[in-house]
DOROBA-901199 format. One record per atom (N, C-alpha, C): residue in three letters; z, x, y. Coordinates in steps of 0.02 Angstrom, whole numbers, plus 50000, padded with zeros to 5 digits. Atoms other than C-alpha are relative to their C-alpha. Example, Ala and Ser with C-alpha at 12.3 -4.5 7.8 and 13.67 -1.06 7.14 Angstrom:
Ala500005004549941
Ala503905061549775
Ala500005004550060
Ser499974995849941
Ser503575068449947
Ser500374996150055
end
This chain:
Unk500005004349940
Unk500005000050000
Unk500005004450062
Unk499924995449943
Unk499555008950161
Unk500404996150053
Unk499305004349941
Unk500725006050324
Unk499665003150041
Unk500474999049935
Unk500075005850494
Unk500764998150058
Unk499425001949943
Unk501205003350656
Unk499554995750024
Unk500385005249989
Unk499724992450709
Unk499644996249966
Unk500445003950033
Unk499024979650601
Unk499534994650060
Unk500255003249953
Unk497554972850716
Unk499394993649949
Unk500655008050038
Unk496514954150630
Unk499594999050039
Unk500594999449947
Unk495004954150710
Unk499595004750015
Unk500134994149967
Unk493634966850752
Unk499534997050053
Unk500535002249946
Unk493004956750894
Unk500165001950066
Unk499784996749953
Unk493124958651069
Unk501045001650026
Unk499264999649979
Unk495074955151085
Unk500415006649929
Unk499814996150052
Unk495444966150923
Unk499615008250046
Unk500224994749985
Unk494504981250990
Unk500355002450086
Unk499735000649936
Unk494944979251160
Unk501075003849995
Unk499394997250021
Unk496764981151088
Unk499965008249995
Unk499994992350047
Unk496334996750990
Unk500015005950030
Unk500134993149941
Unk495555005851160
Unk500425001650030
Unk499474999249947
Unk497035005251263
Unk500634999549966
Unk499334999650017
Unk498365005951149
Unk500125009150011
Unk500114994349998
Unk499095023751168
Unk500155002849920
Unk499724998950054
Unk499305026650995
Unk499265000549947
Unk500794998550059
Unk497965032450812
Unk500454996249950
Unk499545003850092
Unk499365023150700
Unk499634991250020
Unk500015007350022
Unk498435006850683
Unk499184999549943
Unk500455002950056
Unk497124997550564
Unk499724994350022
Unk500335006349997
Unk495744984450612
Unk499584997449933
Unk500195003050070
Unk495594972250471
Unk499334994750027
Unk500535004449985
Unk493774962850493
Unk499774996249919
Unk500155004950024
Unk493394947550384
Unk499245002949955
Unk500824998950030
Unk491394952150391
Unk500055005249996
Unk500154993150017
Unk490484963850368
Unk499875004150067
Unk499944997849941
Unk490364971150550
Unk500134998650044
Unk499515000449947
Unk491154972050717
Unk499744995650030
Unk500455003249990
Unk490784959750830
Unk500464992450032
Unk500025008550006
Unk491564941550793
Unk499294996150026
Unk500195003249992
Unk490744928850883
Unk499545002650084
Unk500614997249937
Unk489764941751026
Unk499635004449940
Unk500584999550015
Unk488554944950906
Unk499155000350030
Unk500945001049967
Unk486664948850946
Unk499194998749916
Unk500595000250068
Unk485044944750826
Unk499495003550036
Unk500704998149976
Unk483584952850848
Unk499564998549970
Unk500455001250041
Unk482064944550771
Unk499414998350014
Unk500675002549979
Unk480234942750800
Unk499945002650067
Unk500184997949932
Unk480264952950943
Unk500494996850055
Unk499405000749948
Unk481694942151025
Unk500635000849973
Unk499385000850004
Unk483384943451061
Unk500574994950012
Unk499715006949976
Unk484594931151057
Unk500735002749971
Unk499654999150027
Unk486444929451037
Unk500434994349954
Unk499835004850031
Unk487674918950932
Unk499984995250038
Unk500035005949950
Unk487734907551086
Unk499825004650060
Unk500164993849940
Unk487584913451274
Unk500465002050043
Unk499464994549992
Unk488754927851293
Unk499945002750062
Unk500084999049959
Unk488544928551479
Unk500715004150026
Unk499224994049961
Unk489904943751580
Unk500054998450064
Unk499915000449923
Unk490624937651736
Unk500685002850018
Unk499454995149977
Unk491794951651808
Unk500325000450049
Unk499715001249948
Unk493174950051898
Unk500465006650026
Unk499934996550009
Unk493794965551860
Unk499515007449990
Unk500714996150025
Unk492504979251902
Unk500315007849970
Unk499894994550039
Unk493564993751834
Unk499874998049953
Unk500105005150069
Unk493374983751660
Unk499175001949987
Unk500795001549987
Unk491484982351705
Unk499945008749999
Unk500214991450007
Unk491315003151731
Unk500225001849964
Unk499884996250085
Unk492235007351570
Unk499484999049968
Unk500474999150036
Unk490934998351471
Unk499315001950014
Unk500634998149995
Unk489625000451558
Unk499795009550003
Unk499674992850011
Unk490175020451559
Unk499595001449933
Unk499974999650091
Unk490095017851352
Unk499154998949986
Unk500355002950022
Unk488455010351352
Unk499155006749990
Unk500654993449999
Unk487135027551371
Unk499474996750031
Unk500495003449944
Unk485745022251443
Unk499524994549991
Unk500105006150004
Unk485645004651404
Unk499964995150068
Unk500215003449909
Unk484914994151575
Unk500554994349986
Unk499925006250006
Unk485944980151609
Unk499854997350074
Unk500375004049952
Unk485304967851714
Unk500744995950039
Unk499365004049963
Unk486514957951860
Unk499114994150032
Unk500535005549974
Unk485704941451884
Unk500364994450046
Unk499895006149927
Unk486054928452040
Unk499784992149929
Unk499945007650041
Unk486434910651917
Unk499554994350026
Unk500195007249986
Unk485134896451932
Unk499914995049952
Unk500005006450036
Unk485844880651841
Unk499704995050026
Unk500295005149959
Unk485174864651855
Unk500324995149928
Unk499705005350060
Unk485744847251763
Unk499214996850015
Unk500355003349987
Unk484454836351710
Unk500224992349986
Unk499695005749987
Unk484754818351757
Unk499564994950011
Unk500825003749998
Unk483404804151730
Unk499295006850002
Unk500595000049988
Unk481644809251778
Unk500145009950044
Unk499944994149956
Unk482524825451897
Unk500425004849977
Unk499614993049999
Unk483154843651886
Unk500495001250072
Unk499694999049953
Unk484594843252022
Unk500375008249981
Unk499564992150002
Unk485844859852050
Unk500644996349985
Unk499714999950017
Unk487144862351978
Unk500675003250055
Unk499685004450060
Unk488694858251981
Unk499734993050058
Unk500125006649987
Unk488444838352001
Unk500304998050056
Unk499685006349951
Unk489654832452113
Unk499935003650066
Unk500074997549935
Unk489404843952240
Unk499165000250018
Unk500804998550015
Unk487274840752227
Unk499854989449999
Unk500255007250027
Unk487434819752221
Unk499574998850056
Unk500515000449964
Unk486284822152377
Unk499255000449977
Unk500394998450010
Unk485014826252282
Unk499734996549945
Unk499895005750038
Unk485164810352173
Unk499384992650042
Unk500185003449961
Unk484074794652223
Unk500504996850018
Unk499585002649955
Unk484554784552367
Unk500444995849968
Unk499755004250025
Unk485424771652267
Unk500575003549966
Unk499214996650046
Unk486524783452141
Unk500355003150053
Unk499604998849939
Unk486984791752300
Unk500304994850041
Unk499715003049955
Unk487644779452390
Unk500744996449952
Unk499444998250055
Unk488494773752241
Unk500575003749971
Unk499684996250009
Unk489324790152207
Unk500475000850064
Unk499634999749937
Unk489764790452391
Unk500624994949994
Unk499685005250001
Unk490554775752388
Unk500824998949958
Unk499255000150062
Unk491804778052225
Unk500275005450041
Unk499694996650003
Unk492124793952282
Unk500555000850078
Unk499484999849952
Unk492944790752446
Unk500324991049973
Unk499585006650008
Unk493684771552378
Unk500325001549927
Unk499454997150032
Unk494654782152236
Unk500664998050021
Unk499375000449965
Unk496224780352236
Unk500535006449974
Unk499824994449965
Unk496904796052326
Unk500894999449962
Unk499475000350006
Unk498684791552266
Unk500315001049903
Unk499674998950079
Unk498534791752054
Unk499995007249992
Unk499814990450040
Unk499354806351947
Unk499774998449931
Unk500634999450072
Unk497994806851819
Unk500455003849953
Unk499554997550050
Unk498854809851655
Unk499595005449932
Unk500864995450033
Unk497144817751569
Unk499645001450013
Unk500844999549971
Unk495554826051585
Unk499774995350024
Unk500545003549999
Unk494694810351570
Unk500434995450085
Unk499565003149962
Unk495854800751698
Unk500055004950086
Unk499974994749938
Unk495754816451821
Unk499445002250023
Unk500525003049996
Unk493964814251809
Unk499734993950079
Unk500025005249976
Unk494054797951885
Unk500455000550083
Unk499714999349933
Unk495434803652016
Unk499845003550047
Unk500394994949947
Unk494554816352080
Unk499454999750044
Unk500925001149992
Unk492744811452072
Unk499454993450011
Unk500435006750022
Unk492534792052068
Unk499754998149952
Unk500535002350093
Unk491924780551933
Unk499435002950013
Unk500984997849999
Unk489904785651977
Unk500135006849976
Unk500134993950022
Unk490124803451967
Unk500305001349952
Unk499744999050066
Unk491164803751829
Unk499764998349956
Unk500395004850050
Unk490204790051730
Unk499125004650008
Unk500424997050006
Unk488644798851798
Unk499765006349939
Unk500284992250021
Unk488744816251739
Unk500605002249962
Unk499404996950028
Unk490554821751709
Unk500384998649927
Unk499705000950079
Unk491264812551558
Unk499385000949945
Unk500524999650073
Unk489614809151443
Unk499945007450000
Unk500014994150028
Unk489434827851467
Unk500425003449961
Unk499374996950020
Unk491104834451433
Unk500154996049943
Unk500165000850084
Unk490854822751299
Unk499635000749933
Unk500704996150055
Unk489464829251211
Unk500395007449984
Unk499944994950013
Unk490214844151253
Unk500645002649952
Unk499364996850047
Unk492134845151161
Unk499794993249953
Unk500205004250045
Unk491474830251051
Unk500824996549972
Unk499185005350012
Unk493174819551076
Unk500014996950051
Unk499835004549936
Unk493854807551193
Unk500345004750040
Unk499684997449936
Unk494304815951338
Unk500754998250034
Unk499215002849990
Unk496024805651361
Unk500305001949957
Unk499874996050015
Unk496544817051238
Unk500135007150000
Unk500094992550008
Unk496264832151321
Unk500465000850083
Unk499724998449909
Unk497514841251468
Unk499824997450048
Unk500285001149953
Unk497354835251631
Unk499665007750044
Unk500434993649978
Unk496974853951671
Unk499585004149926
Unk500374995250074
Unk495964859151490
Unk499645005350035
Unk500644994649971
Unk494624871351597
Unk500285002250029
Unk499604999249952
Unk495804877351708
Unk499495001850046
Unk500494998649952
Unk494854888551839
Unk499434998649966
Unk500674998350014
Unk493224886851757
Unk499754991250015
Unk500455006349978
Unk492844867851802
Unk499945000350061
Unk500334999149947
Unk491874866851948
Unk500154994650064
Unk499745005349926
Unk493074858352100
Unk499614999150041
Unk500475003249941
Unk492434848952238
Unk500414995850048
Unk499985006749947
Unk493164838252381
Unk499784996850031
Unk500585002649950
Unk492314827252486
Unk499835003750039
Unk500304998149952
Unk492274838652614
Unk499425006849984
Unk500584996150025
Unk491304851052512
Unk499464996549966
Unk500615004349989
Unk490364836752458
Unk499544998150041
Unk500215002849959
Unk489754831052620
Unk499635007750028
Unk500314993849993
Unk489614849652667
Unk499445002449965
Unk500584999550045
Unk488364852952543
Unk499394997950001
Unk500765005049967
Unk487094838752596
Unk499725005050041
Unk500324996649949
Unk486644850952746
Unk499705007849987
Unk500094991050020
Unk486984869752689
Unk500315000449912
Unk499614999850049
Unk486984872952504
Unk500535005549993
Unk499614993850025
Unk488514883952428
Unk500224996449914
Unk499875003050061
Unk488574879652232
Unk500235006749951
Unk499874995150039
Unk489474895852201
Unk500724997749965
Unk499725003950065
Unk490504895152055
Unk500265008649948
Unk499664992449986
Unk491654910551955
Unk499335004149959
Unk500464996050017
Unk489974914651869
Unk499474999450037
Unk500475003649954
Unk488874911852025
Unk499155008849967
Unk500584994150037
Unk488314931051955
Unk499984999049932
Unk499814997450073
Unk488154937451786
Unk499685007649982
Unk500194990750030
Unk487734955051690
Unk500094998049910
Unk500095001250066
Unk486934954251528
Unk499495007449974
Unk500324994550009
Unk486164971451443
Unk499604999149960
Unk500764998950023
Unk484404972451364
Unk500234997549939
Unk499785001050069
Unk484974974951213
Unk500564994449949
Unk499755006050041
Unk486094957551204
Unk500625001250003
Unk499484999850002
Unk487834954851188
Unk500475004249970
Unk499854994650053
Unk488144967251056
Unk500305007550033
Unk500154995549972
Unk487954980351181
Unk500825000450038
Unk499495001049989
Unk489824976151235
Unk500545000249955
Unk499634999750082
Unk490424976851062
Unk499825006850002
Unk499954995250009
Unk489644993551042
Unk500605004850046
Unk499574994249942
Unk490474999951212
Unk500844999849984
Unk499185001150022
Unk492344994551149
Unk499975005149932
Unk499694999350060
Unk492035001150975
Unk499735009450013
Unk500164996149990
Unk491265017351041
Unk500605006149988
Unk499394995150005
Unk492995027351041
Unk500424999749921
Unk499575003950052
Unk493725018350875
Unk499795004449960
Unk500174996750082
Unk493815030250718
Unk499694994249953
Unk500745006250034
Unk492475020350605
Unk500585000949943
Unk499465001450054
Unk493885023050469
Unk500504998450008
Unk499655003250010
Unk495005014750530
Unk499904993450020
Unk500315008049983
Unk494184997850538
Unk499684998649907
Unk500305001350082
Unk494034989750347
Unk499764994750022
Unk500075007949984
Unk492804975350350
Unk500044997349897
Unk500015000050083
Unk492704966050192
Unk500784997149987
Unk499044999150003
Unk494754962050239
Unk500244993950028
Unk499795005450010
Unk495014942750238
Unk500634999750007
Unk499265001049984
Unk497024941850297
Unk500244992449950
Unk499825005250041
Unk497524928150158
Unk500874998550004
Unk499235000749983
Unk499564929550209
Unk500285004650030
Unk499614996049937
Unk500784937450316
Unk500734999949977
Unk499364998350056
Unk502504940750219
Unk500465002950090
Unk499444998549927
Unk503594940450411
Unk500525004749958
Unk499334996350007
Unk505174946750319
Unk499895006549954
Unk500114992450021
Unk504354961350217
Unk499615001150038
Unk500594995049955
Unk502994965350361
Unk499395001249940
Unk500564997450026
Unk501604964850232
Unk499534994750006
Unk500405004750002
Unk500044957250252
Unk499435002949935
Unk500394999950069
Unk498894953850097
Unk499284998750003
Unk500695002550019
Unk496944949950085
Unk499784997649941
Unk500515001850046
Unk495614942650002
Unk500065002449932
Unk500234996150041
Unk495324955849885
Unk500595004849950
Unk499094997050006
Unk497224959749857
Unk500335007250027
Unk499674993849966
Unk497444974849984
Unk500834996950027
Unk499395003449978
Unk499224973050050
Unk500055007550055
Unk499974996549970
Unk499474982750205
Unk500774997150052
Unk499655001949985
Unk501144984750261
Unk499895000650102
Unk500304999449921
Unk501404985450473
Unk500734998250007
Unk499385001549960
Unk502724985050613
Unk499884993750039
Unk500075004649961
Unk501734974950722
Unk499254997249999
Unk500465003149989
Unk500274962950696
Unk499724996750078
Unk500215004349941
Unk499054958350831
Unk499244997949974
Unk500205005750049
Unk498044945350775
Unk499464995450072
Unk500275003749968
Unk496454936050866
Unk499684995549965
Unk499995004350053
Unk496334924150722
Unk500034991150049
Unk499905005549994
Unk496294905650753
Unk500474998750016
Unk499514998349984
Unk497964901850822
Unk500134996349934
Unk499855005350075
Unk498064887350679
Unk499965003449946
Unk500084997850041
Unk497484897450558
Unk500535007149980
Unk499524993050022
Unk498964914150573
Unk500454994449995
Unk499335004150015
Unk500304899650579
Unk500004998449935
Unk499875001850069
Unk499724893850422
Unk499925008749934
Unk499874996450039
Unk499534912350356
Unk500755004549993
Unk499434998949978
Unk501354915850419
Unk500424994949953
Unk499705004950052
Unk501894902450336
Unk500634995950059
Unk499795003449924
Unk502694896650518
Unk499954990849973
Unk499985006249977
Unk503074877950511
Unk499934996750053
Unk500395002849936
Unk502014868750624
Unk499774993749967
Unk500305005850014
Unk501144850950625
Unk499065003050018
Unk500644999650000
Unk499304853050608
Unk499594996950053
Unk500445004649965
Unk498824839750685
Unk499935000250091
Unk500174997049929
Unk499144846350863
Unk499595004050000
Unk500714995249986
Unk497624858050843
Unk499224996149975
Unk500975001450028
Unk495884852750850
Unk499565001450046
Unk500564995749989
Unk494334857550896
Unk499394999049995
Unk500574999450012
Unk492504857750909
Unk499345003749970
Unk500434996950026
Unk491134864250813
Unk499315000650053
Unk500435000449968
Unk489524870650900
Unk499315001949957
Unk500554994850047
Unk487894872350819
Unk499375001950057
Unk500414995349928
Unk486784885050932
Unk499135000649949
Unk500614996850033
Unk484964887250883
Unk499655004650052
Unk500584997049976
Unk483874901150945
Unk499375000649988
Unk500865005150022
Unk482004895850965
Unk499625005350043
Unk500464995049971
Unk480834908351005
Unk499164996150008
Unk500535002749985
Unk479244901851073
Unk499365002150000
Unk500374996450001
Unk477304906351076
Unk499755001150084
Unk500145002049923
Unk477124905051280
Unk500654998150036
Unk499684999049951
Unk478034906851437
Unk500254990950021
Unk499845007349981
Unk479104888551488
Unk500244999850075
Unk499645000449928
Unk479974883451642
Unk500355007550019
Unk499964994349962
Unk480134899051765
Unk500665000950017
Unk499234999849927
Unk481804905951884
Unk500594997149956
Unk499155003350000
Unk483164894951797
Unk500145001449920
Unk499564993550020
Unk484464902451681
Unk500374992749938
Unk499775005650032
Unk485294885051608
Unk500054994250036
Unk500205007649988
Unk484954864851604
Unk500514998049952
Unk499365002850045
Unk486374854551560
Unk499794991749980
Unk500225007350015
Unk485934836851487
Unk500684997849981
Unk499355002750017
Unk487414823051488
Unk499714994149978
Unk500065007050044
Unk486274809051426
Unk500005000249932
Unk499855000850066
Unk486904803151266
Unk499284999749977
Unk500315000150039
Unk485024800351205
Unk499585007449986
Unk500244992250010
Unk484854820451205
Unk500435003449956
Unk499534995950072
Unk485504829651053
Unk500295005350033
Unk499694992849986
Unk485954845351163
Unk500494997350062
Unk499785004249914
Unk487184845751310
Unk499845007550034
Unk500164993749936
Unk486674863151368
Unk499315004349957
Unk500644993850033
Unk484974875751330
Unk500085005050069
Unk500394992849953
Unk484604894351405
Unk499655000950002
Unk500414996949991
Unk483534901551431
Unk499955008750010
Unk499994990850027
Unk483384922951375
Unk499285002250040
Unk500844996749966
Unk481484925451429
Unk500155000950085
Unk499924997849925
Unk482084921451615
Unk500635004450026
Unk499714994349961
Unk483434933151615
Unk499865006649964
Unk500474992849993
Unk482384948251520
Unk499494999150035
Unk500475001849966
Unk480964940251624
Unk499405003849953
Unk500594999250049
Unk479654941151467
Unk499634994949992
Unk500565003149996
Unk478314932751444
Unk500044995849925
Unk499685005950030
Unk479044920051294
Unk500334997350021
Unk499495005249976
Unk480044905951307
Unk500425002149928
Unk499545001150047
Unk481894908751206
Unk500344997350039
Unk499515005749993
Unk482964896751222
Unk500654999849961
Unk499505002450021
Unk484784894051178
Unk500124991650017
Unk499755008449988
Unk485324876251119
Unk500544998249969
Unk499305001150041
Unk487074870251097
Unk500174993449995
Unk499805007749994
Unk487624854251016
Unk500435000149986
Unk499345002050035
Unk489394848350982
Unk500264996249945
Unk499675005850048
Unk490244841050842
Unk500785000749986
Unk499324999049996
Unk491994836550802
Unk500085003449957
Unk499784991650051
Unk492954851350710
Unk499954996749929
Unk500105001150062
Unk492974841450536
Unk499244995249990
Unk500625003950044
Unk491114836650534
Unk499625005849970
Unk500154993650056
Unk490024846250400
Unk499344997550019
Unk500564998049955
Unk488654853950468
Unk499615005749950
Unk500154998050054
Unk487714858450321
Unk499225002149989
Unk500664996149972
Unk485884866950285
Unk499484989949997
Unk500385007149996
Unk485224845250251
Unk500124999350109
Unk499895002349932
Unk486064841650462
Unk499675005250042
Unk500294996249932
Unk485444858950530
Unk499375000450006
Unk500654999750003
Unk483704855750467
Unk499864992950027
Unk499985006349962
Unk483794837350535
Unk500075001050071
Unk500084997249922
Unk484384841650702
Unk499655004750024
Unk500434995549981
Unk483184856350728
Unk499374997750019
Unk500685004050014
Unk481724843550689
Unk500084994450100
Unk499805005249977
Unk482684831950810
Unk500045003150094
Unk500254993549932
Unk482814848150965
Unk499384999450025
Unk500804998349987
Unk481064850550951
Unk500004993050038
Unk500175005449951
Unk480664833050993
Unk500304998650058
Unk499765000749920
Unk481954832551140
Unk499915003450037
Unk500154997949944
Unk481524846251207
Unk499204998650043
Unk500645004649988
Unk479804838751217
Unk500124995150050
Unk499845006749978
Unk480244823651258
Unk500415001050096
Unk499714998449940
Unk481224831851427
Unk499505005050047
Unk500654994349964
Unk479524842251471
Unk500375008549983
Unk499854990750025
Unk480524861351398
Unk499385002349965
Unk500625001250033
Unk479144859951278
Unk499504996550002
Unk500515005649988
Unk477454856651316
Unk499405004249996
Unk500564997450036
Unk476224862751186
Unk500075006049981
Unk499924993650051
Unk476984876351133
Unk500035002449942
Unk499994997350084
Unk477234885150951
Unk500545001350002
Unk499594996249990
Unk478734888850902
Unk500105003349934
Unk500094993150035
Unk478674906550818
Unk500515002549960
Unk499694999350037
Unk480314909550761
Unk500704995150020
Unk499285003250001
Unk482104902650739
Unk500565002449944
Unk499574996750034
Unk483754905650693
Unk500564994350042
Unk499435005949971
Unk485464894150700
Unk500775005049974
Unk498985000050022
Unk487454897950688
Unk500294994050009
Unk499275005949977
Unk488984886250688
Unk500345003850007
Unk499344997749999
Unk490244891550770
Unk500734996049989
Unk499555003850042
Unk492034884850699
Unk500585003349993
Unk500105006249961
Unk492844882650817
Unk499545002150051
Unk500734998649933
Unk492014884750976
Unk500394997850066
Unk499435004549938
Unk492914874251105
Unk500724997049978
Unk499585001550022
Unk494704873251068
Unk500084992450047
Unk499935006249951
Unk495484855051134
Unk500575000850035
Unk499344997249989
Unk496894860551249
Unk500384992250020
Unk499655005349996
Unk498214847351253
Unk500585000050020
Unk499314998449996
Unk499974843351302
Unk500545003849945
Unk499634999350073
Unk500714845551124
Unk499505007849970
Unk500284992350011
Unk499334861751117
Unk500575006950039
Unk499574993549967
Unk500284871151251
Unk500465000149998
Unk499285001850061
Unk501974865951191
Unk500225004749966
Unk499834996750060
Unk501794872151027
Unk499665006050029
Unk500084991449993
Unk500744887351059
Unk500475006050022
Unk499584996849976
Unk501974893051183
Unk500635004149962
Unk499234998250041
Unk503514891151072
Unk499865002849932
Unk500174995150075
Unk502534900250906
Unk499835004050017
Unk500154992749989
Unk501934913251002
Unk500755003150016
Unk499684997750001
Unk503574916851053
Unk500535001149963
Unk499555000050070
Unk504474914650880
Unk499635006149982
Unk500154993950033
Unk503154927250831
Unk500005005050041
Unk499754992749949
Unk503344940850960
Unk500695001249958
Unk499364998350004
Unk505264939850907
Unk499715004449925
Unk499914997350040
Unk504554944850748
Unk499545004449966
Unk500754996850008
Unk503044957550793
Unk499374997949996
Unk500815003250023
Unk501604944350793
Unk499944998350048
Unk500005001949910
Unk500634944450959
Unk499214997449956
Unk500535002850023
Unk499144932850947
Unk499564999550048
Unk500564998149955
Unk497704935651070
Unk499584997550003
Unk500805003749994
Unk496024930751138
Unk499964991350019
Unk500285007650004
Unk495174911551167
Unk500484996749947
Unk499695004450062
Unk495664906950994
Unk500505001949970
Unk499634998950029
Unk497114916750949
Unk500544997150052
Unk499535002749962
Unk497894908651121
Unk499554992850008
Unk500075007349988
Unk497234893151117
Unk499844998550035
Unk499995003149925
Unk496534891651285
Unk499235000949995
Unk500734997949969
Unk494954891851395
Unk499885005550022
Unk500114992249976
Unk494274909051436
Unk499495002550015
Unk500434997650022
Unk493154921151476
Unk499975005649976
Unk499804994750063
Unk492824936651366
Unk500275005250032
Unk499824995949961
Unk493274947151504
Unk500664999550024
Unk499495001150028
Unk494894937951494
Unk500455002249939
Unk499414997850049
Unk495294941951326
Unk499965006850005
Unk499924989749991
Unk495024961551364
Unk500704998750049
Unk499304999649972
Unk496264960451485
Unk500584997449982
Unk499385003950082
Unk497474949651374
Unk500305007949968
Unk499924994850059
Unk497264962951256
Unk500115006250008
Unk499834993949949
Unk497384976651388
Unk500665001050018
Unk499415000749967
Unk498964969951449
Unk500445001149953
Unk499494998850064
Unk499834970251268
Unk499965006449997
Unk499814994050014
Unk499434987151245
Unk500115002150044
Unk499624996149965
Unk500004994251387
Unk500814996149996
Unk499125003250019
Unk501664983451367
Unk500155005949934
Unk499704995850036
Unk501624993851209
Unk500095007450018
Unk500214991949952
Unk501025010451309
Unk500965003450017
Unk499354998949956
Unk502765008351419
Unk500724999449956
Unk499374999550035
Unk504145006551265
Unk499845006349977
Unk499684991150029
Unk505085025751217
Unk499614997349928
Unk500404998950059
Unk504315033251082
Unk500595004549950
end
């Protein structure tokens, strides 16, 4: 049984991220697959690139941003100026909605106007969906905001925090509403982004660039966690003992390999299935992502890759939602693929094109559902397991909304917490 002072689950960005900044060579990254990575994966096929979904870097932190890009040798990365757009009936407005209902016909505008100043300024919205409504008016909410955000976590929204997105949903008040009609400003915390040639991967390499390649087993499935002997076991029956696990695992999923008593049923979640569609010809020009919230569209968001390598195909990212226990199997992903094609048709994305290659993932989960009884419990099991060496990290090992540049610093911040205890 080997012993490590760091047992790290995960070799994705929050597992590696750990590994660089801890000050210490006593640890072990246990990976599941077969290479580093998790869920910032890149494909390369047919001449395009695509990633598991779209692994866009918005830095808030530009020391963060010159480490990897430091790591990366002389890999270009591109910084691109964001042009979203929702599509809504017959039109491509800007993004985000509520600050853009000018750009709505006269009728939904006046409409939207209307709810959104005869709100009533005085409720304490007890949910997303409810804070929705207090914020934004029935129109804009009913417009654009709920059917999306329902497509998009594939649940009722009166289920979900009244803050689930924290910073990352796109505020508005009237007076930046009204402001907007005249002079646009639809900046937003990814108004940039920075994405490198070579795909998302290229961020995975730059973390794992320092990491002794032997001390990373993949192939190393974490099947239990033995708290009171410190040993954790796999798949394959390695047992590796440890002082201190750090873990970017599912948060649901280390409780139940801990053997932690918890209720299940406070965690759930969304599944996403992403296809990448490589095309034989160039599609809609300049814009970066189109968000669809009408229910008779299978997707609620597509990218577009060709306009930010600016190549002369059309690739496309397309993400649909489903709830965390639906089975999404090779009969549904060959049904819905059939079912893409025609919408994106059907919305003018496609129009007479070929499409040359393809490739799909599920991710599982994808969008955690943050809830009252989520942050609750998370809180009070992360800190049962700290008492007893188990720090749990990242999107999904904390349960929240993020961005990946988030969980580096997460994961930055633990190891220097470890950096600063006597040795």
């Amino acid at each position: 049984m080997e012993k490590t002072r760091f047992l790290i689950i995960g070799a994705g960005v929050s597992g590696l991220s750990f590994a660089n900044w801890v000050d210490s060579d006593d640890y072990l990254v246990l990976e599941a697959d077969a290479e580093v990575g998790g869920y910032c994966k890149t494909v390369r096929q047919d001449g395009f690139v695509w990633d598991y979904s779209g692994h866009f870097f918005h830095f808030k932190h530009p020391e963060i941003e010159r480490y990897l890009v430091a790591r990366m040798g002389d890999q270009r990365v591109r910084k691109i100026a964001k042009d979203s757009r929702i599509r809504h009936g017959d039109r491509l407005i800007d993004f985000p909605f509520q600050k853009n209902i000018h750009q709505l016909p006269q009728d939904e505008l006046i409409d939207c106007l209307y709810d959104l100043f005869d709100r009533d300024t005085t409720a304490t919205p007890e949910n997303f969906r409810e804070m929705l409504y207090a914020k934004f008016g029935r129109s804009i909410a009913e417009k654009f905001l709920i059917p999306y955000n329902e497509k998009l976590y594939a649940t009722d929204l009166a289920t979900l925090d009244v803050d689930a997105m924290g910073r990352f949903f796109p505020w508005a008040d009237p007076a930046d509403v009204i402001g907007n009609f005249r002079r646009a400003d639809n900046a937003s915390y990814n108004s940039t982004f920075t994405y490198p040639e070579g795909g998302a991967i290229q961020y995975i390499h730059a973390l794992a660039r320092d990491i002794d390649p032997g001390r990373v087993r993949f192939g190393q499935r974490v099947t239990g966690i033995d708290l009171a002997a410190k040993v954790a076991t796999t798949a394959t029956g390695e047992r590796y003992a440890f002082d201190y696990v750090i873990s970017s695992a599912p948060f649901f999923r280390l409780l139940g390999l801990t053997g932690l008593e918890h209720d299940p049923a406070v965690y759930s979640w969304n599944k996403v299935l992403v296809f990448n569609l490589g095309f034989d010809k160039k599609g809609l020009e300049g814009i970066h992502w189109i968000y669809f919230a009408a229910r008779d569209t299978a997707f609620y968001r597509i990218g577009f890759y060709d306009n930010i390598f600016d190549t002369d195909r059309m690739s496309l990212y397309v993400e649909i939602g489903y709830p965390g226990d639906a089975i999404v199997d090779a009969d549904t992903v060959a049904a819905m693929r059939a079912r893409v094609l025609a919408d994106l048709a059907r919305v003018g994305v496609v129009d007479g094109h070929r499409l040359v290659s393809h490739h799909h993932v599920v991710l599982d989960p994808a969008y955690v559902h943050i809830t009252r009884d989520s942050l609750r419990d998370v809180a009070e099991k992360k800190r049962i397991l700290g008492l007893r060496g188990v720090h749990s990290v990242g999107r999904y090992g904390s349960w929240t909304y993020c961005s990946i540049e988030d969980n580096i610093v997460e994961a930055r911040e633990l190891a220097r917490a470890f950096n600063a205890l006597p040795t």
